[in-house]
N, C-alpha and C positions, 0 to 999 in steps of 0.2 A: 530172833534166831540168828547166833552167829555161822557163816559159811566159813569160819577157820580151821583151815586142817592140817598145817603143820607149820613148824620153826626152820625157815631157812638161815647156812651163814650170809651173811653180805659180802663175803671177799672169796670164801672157798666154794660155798653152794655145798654145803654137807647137809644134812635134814634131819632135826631134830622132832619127836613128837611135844604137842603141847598141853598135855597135858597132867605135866609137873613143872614144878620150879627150875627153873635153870634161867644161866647167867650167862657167860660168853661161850662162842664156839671153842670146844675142847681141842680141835685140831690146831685152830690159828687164835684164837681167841679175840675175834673179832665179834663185832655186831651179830643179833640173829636179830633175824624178819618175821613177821608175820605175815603167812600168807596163805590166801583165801580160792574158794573153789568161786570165783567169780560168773562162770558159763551161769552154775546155778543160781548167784545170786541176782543175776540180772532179771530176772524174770520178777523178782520180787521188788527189787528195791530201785523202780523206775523213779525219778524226778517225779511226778506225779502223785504217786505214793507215800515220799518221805515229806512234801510239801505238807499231809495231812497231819503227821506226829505231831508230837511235843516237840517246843523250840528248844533242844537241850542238844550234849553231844550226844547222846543216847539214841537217837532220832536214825543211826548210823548204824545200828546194831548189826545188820547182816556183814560188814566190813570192820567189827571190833570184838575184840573176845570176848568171851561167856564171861561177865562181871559177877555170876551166881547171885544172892542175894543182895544186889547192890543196894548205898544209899544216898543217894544223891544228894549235895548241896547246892542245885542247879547251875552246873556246869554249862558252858557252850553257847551256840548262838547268840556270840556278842555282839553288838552292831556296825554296819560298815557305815561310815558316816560321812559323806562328802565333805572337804574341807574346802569350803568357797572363798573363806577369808583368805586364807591360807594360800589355796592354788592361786588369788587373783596377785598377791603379794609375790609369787613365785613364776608367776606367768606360765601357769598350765591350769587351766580351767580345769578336767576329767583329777581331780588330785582326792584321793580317799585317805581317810584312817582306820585302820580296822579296831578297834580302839579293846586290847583283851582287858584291860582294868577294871573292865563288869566282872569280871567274875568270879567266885568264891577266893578270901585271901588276896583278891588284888591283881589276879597274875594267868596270865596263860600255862603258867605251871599247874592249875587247875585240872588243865586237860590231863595232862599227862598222869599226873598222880592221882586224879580221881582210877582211871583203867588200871595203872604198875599197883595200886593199893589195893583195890577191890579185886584184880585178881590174886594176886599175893595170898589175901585170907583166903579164898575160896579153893585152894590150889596146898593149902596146910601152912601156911609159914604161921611163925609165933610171937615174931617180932621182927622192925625193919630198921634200916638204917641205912643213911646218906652221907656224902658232902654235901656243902649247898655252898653258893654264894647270897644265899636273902630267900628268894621268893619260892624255891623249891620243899626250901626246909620249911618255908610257910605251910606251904600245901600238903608235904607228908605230912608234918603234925596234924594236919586239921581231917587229914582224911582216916588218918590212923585213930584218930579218937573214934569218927565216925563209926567204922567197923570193931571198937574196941582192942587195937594192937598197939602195943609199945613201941614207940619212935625215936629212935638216936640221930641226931644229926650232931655234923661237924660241922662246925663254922671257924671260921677265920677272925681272927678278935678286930679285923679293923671292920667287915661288917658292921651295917648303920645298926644304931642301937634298938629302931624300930622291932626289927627284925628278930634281935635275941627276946624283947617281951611280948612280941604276936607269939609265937613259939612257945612261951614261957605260958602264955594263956592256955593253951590248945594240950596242955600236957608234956611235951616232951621234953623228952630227957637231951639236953645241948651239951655240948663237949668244945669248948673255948680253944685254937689252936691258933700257933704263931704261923705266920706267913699265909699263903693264899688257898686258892679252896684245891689245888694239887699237893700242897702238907694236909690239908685237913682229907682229904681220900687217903694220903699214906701212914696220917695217925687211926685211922679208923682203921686199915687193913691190918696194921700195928696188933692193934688191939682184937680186932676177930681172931687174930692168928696165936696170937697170947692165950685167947679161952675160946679154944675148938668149940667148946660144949655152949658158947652163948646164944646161940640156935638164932643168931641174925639173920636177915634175908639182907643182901646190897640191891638197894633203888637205886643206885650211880646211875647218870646219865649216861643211856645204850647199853649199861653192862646187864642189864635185864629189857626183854624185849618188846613191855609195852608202854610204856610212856611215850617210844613214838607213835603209838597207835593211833593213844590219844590225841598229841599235836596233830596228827596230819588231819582230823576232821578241821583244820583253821580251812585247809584247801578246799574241802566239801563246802562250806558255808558260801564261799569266794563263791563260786560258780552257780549255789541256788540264790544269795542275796545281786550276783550280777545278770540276773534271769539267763542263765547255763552261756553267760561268755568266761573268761575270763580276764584280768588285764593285762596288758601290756609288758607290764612289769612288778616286780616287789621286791619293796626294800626293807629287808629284814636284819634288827639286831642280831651280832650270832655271836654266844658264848661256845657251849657245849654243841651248838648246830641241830637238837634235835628239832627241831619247826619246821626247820627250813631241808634236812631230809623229808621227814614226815608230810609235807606238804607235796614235798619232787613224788615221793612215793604213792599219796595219794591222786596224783595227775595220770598216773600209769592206771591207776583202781579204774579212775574214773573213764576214763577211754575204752578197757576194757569190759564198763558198765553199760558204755552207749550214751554219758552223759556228755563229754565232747568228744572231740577229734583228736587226731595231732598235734593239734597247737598246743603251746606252751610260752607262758610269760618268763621275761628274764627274770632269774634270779639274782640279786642283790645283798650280798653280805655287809654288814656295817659293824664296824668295828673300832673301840676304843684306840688312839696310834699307841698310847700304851699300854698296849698288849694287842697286837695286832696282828698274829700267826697267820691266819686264813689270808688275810690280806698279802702279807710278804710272801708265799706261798703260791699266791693265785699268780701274783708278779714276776715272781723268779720261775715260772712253767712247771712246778713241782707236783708232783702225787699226792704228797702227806706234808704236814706245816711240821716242824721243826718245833720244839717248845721254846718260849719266849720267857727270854731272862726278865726278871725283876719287871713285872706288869704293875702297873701303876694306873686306875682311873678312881673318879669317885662315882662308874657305871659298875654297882658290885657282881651287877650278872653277867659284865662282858671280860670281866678281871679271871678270865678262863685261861691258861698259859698252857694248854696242852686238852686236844680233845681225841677220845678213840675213835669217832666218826669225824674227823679232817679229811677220809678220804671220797666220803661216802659227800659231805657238802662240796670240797671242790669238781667232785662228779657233775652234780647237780649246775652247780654255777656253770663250768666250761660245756655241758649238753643245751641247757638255754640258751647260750647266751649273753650272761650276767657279767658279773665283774666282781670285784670288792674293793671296798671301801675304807679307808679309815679315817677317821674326827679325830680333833684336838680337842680337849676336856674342855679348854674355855671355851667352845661353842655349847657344850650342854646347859648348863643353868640357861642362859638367853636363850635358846631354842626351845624349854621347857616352862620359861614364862610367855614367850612367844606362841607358843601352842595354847596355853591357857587364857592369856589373854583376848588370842583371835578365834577361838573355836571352842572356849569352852572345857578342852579336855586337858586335864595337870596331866601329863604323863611322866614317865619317869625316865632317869637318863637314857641310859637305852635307846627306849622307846624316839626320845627326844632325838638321840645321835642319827636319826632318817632323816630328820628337818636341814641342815648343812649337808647332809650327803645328798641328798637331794638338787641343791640348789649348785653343788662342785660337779655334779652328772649333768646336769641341765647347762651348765658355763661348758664343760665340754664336751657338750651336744653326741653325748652318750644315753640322751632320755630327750624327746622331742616333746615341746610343747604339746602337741596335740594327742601324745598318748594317753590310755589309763593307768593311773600308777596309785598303788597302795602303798601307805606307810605301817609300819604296823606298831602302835604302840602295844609293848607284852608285859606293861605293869602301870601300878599307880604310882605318881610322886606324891603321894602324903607318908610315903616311907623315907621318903629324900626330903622331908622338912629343914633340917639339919644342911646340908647342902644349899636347899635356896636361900636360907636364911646368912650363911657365913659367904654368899658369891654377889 
């Protein structure tokens, strides 16, 4: 049973009802929220309780919208895995990875477009369509077959090749565009506006309101797999920043749920240096990041040059705590063999760009040995084969 009962903005606080389709706030057009009659759902959804579900994201229902018919490709509860090799190499013993590359398509994108997909159908939409930088447009195609809807995405032709034939498998319809995944959102908007009548729904990252729904159960997980603590810290890739909202957003859920307190772990943005807005952003004392000329990484999901929610992640970071980060490309490959080789998990660039940020926070004793720190890989590298092979 979901306790959701209406669409807040994020910047204005205007209140939308949710139950129809809609995209940004009409006032400012910013972010809308979803938000929950919490008093009631405490009663139901104690720690205690949800330990008994199914290990899925689903397990969370009173804190995510009415999916209606949903069909799960077994999204969520991916596992937290200590990384011993790892932390001893880096000299912090307490060192995790949250590792999302279990899960369906590869990607923590999962999360997200399993909830923006399944409720999309169930709410009337007839077809959807995205940007993506790689792993998003995985996961819409693959959830949009699921429910039986048509899938447009726009990708950016320097996109790993992987990536246009998972997509290509799953059904959807790709649309090849020059430059990064801010031309491929303005070739698509291009194109909606060209034919009113093509009855698309936009998935864009925050321009519809539940794919952070979805990510923020990463933060639920965190507190039942760390027996209701949290850690210290987390350092998270951040493209478009839903996660890492979604997770800030889920730490408020949860307090108000009874599951912890006030505490709260820093948040850690990590960021490719080519293309590093949040970062320049968080450094120059600013609100909102500026868009970043000519992003260059070969991390496709952090090659983001402008996000709607910049205000909503540097929130999050300066109320923690956190900082941000930014890597140099040639640390990814070596970080992404380095993870594989000591622990097992290939992650992917991204995912990999925590392992150096990690160790430049730790040099200046901005993360202390003795904390707990999550890394969090948000994909697989067998989509980056191409990449390991030419570094």
């Amino acid at each position: 049973m979901s306790f959701l009962t209406h669409l807040e903005c994020s910047a204005c606080g205007t209140r939308y009802p949710s139950d129809r389709l809609i995209g940004l706030c009409a006032k400012c057009e910013k972010p809308l929220l979803a938000r929950y009659d919490l008093a009631a759902a405490r009663g139901a959804m104690t720690r205690q309780a949800v330990a008994k579900r199914a290990p899925d994201l689903w397990r969370y229902s009173e804190v995510l919208p009415d999916a209606g018919e949903y069909r799960s490709l077994g999204e969520g509860f991916t596992p937290l895995v200590q990384a011993r090799a790892l932390g001893k190499r880096c000299g912090i013993p307490a060192l995790f990875i949250k590792d999302e590359s279990i899960n369906p398509t590869g990607s923590f994108k999962a999360r997200g477009l399993a909830a923006a997909v399944s409720v999309a159908r169930r709410l009337g939409a007839k077809a959807l369509c995205l940007p993506s930088a790689g792993n998003a447009g995985s996961a819409a195609a693959a959830y949009g077959a699921r429910v039986g809807l048509d899938v447009h995405v726009f990708l950016p032709e320097e996109t790993p090749a992987a990536f246009f034939r998972e997509m290509a498998a799953y059904g959807a319809r790709i649309h090849r565009v020059e430059g990064h995944i801010g031309d491929a959102g303005r070739a698509m908007r291009a194109m909606m506006q060209a034919d009113p009548e093509c009855g698309w729904f936009d998935l864009s990252t925050l321009k519809e309101p539940y794919r952070v729904e979805g990510k923020k159960t990463m933060g639920y997980e965190l507190v039942e797999q760390m027996d209701g603590r949290l850690p210290d810290a987390i350092l998270y890739p951040t493209g478009g920043g839903t996660g890492l909202i979604g997770m800030w957003k889920g730490f408020d859920e949860m307090e108000a749920l009874g599951w912890i307190g006030k505490e709260r772990p820093r948040m850690i943005s990590v960021q490719a240096a080519g293309c590093a807005p949040i970062v320049r952003a968080f450094e120059q004392g600013l609100d909102r990041a500026e868009p970043w000329r000519d992003p260059v990484t070969i991390a496709s999901g952090l090659r983001v040059p402008a996000a709607i929610g910049d205000f909503l992640m540097l929130q999050a970071i300066r109320k923690s705590g956190g900082c941000a980060v930014a890597v140099d490309d040639a640390a990814l490959v070596p970080a992404m063999r380095e993870a594989g080789s000591s622990e097992g998990i290939l992650m992917a660039p991204e995912g990999a760009a925590t392992l150096p940020a990690l160790r430049r926070l730790l040099d200046e004793r901005k993360i202390d040995p003795a904390e707990r720190v999550v890394l969090f890989n948000t994909g697989t590298g067998l989509k980056y084969l191409d990449a390991l092979d030419s570094n």
